[in-house]
C-alpha positions in Angstrom: 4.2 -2.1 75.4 0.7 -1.6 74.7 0.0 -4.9 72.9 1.1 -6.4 76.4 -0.9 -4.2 78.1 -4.0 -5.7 76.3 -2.9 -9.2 76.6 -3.2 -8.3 80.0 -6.2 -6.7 80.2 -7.8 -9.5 78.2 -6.7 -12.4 80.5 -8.3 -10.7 83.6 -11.4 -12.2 81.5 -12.6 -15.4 81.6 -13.6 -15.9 77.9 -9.6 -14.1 77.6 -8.5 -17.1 80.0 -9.8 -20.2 77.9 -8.2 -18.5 74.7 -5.0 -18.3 76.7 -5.4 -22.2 77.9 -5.7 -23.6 74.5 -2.8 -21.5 73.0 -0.5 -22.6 75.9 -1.5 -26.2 75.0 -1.7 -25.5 71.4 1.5 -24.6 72.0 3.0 -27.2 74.3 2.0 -29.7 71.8 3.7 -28.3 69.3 6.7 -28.3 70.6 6.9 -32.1 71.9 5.6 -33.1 68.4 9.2 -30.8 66.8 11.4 -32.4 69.5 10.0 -35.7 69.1 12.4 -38.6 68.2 11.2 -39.7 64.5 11.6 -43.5 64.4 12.8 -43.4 60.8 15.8 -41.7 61.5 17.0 -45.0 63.2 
């Protein structure tokens, strides 16, 4: 509980914002590219 606590605590920041934008997309990204269709497996 307290790890979530300072997760929140550190996205009531703007620096903690930008950090939590880029691991969202970090993560995002990383997901379409394991889910991605390989086109040798044709």
């Amino acid at each position: 509980m307290g790890g979530i606590l300072e997760i929140v605590a550190m996205l009531k920041e703007p620096t903690g914002m930008a950090i939590a934008v880029v691991v969202i997309g970090a993560g995002y990204f990383f997901v379409k590219w394991v889910f991605a269709e390989n086109p040798d497996d044709v």
